[in-house]
N, C-alpha and C positions, 0 to 999 in steps of 0.2 A: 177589535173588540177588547178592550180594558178588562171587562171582568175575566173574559178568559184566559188573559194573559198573569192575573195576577188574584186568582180564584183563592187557590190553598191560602194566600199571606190575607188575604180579605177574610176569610172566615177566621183563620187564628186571630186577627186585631179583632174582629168582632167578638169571636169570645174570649181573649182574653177584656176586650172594656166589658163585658158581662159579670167578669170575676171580678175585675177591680171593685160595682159596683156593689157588688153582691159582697165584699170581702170591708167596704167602708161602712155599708149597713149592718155588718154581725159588727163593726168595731162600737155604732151608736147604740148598739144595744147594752156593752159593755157600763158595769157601773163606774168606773172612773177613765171616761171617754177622754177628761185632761191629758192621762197621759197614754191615749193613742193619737195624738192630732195630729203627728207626723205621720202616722200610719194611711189616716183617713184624707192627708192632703195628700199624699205620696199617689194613693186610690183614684181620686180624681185625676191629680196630674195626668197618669196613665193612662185612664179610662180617654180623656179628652184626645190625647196624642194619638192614641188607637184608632181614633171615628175620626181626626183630622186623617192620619195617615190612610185610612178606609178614602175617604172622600178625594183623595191625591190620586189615590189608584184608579180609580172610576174615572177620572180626566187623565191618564195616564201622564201626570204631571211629571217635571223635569225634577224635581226633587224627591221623589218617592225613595228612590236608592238612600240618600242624607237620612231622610227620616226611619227608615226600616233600621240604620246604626243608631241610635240614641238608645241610651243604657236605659230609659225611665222602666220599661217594662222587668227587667232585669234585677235594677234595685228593688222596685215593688214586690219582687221574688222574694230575693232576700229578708224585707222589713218583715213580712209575714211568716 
């Protein structure tokens, strides 16, 4: 059973894509959103990688390990 093999990392990628989403909608609220677009692609980026990487873990795919190291979550740390 997938999910229970990899429960705790499924709900952290779940909320953090929660935050990414939640952190690119405070940015469009901002009045000069020009110079967050980094911020708000950066958002997405991660947001998307999180729900791929969710969806790898549920097929207990061969690559989940590769994907759980990718800095995107990390940088989107950072930008914010």
């Amino acid at each position: 059973m997938p999910y229970a093999k990899y429960r705790v990392c499924i709900d952290a990628c779940v909320y953090c894509a929660a935050m990414c989403h939640q952190c690119a909608d405070a940015c469009l609220e901002e009045k000069d959103i020009h110079a967050l677009r980094a911020c708000i692609r950066l958002d997405q980026e991660c947001a998307f990688m999180c729900q791929t990487t969710v969806s790898m873990m549920q097929l207990d795919g061969k690559f989940v390990e590769q994907m759980c190291q990718l800095e995107a979550c990390d940088r989107m740390a950072a930008e914010a």
